[in-house]
C-alpha positions as CSV (number, residue, x, y, z in Angstrom):
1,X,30.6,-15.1,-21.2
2,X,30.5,-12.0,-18.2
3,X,27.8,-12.0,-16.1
4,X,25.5,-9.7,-14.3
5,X,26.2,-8.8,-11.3
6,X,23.0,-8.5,-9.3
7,X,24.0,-7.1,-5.6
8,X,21.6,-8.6,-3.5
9,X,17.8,-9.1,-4.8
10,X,15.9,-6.0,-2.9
11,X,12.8,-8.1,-2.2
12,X,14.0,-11.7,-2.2
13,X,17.3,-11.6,-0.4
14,X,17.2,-8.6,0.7
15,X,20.3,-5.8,-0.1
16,X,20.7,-3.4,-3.6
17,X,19.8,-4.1,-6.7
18,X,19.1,-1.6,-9.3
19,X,17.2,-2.8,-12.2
20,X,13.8,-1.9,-14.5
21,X,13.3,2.0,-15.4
22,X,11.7,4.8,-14.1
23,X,12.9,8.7,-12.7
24,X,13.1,9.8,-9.6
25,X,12.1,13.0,-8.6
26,X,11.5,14.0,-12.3
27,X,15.1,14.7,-12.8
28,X,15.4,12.3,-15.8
29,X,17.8,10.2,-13.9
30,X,18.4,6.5,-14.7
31,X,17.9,4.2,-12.0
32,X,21.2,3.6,-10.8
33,X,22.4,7.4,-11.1
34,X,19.2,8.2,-9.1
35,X,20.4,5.5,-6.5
36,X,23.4,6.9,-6.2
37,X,22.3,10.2,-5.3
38,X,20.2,8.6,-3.0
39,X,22.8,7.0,-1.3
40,X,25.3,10.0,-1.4
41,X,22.6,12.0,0.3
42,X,22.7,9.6,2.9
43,X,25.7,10.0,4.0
44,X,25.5,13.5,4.8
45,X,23.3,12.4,7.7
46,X,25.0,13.4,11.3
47,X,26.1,10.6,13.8
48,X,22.8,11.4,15.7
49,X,20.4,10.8,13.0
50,X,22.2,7.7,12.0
51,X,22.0,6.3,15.5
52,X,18.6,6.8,15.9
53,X,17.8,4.6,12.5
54,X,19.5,1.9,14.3
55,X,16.4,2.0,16.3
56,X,13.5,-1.3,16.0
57,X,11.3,0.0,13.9
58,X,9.1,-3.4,13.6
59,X,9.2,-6.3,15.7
60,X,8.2,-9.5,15.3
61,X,8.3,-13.1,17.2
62,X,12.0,-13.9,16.3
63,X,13.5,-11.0,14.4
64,X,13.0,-7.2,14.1
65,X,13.6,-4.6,11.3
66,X,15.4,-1.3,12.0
67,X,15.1,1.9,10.5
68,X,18.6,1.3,8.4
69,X,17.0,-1.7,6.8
70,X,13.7,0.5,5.8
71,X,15.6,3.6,4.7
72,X,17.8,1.1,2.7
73,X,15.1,-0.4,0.5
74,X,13.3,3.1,0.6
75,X,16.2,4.4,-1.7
76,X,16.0,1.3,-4.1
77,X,12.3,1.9,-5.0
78,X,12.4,6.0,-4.9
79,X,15.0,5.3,-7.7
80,X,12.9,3.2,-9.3
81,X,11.0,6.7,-9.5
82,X,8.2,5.1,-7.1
83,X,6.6,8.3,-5.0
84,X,7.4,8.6,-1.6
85,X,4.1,6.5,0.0
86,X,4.4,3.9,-2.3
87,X,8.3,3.4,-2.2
88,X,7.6,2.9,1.9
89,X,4.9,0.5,1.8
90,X,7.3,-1.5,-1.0
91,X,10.0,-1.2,1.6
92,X,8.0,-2.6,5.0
93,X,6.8,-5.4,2.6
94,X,10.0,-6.1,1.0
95,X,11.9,-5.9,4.6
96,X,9.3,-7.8,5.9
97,X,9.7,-11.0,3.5
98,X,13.5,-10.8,3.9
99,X,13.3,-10.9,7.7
100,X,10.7,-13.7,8.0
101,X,13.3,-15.8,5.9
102,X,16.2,-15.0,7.9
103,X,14.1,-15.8,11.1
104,X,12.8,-19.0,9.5
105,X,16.3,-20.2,8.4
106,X,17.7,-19.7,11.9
107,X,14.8,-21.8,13.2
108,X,15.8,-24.3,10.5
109,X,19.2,-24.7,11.8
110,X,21.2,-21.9,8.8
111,X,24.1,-20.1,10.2
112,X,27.1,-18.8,8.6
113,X,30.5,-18.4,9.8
114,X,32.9,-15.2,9.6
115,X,34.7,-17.8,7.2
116,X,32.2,-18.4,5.3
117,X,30.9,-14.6,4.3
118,X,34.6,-13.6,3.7
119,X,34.8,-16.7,1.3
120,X,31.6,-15.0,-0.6
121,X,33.1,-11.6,-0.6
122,X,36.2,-13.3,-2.2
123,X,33.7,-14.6,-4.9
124,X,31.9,-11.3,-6.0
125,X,34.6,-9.6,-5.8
126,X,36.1,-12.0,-8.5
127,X,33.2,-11.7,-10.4
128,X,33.2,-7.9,-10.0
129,X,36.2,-7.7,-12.4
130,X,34.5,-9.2,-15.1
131,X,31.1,-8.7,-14.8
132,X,28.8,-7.1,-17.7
133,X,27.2,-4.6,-15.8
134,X,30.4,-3.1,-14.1
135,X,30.0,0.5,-15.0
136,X,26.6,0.3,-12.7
137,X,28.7,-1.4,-10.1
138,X,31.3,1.1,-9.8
139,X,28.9,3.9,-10.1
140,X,26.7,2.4,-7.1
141,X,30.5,2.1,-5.0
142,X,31.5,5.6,-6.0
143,X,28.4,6.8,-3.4
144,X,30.4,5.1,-1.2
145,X,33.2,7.1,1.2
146,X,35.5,5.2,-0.6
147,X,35.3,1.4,-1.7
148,X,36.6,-0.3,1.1
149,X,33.6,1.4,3.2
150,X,31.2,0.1,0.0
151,X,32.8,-3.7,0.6
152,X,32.5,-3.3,4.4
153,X,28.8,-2.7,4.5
154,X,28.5,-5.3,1.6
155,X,30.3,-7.5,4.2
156,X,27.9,-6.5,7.1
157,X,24.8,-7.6,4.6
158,X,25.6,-10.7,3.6
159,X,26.3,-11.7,7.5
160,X,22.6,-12.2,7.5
161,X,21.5,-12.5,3.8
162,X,23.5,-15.1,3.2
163,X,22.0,-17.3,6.0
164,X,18.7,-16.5,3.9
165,X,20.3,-17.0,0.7
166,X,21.1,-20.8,1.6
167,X,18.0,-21.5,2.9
168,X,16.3,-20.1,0.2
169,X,18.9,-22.5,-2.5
170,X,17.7,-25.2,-0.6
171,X,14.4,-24.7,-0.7
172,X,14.4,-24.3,-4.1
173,X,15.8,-28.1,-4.5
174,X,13.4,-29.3,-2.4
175,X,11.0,-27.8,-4.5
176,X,12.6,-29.2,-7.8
177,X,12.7,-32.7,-6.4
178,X,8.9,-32.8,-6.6
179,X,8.1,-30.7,-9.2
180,X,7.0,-33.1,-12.5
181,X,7.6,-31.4,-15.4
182,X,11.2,-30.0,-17.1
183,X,13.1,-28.3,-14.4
184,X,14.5,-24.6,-15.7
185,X,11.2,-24.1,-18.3
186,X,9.1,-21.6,-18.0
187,X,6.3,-23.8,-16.9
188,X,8.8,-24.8,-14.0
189,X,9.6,-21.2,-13.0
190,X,6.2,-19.9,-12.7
191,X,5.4,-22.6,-10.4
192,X,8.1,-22.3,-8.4
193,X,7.9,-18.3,-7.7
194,X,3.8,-19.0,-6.9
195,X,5.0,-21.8,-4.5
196,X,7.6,-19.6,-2.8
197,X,5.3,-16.5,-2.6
198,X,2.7,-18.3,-1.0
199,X,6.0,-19.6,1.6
200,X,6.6,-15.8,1.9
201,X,3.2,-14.3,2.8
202,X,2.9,-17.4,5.2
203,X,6.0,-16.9,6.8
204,X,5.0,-12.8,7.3
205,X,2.3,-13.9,8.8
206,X,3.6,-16.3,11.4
207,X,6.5,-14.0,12.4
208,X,3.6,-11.0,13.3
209,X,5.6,-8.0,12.6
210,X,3.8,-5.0,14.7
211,X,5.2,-1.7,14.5
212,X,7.4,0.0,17.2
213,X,5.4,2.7,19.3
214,X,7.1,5.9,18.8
215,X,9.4,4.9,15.8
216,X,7.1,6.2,12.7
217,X,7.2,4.9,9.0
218,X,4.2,4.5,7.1
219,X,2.5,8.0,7.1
């Protein structure tokens, strides 16, 4: 049976995913094509303006979020044919959960080796080739330069995501371990994304995330 391929999970792991419905712009585009325009758009920024979003645009006790990282999930909920202020308050939240789980699995003792992202590229590129959503794939790497530059920045997110991806696995089995009831139910599932929201907010709140004076994002 193929698979969907879900690149990243915008709010959880952090990265692209393009999924649910909605317009963007009013240009009765889906929400990948809308993406994708997004995206292309993007890169028709000059070297200045895409030095200055490598600028800190909130800090917090062990690990900040840049500008990049905004504008990135900015794009994934303006597809989703979210307005402007809303898309930006999605992203600082969404950035924000992702960053407090990379900065608690690095105080948890999660790394990842060079080795170990190329062996994960390796996989989802195998699974690329079959997967049951490729047409959105390929449409989401066509805004790319070309599809090495896609893979490269792929390989650039998952140096970090994937730290928070493990943690996040584990987690879950510590989580299951206790859990009484039938593991993979519905009962089980709802539990389990209360449990690890509740992880999230507190995690948010212990890393303090204050914004950068002079870097603006929330209008």
């Amino acid at each position: 049976m193929k698979k969907t391929i879900i690149i990243g999970s915008v709010c959880v792991i952090g990265a692209l995913a393009i999924v649910g419905a909605g317009v963007y712009a009013n240009a009765r585009l889906d929400p990948t094509s809308a993406y994708v325009a997004l995206k292309k758009e993007s890169f028709k920024e000059d070297a200045a303006e895409k030095e200055k979003d490598k600028r800190t645009a909130y800090s917090g006790k062990h690990v900040d979020i840049t500008l990049e990282e905004l504008k990135e999930s900015e794009r994934f909920y303006l597809a989703k044919g979210e307005s402007e202020t809303d898309a930006r308050k999605d992203a600082l939240y969404c950035q924000e959960e992702y960053n407090a789980l990379v900065a608690k699995a690095k105080e948890n003792g999660y790394s990842v080796t060079e080795q170990d992202v190329d062996d994960y590229l390796a996989q989802l590129k195998e699974m690329f080739k079959e997967a049951a959503n490729k047409d959105e794939l390929e449409a989401i790497i066509s805004a790319y330069p070309s599809e090495d530059a896609y893979w490269d920045y792929i390989k650039k997110v998952y140096r970090k995501q994937l730290i928070a991806q493990n943690y996040v696995a584990d987690l879950e089995k510590s989580f299951a371990k206790d859990y009484f009831g039938e593991q993979g139910s519905d009962e089980y599932n709802k539990a389990w994304r209360q449990w690890f929201d509740s992880f999230k907010k507190k995690a948010i709140a212990e890393e303090g995330f204050e914004a950068v004076k002079g870097v603006s994002w929330l209008k």
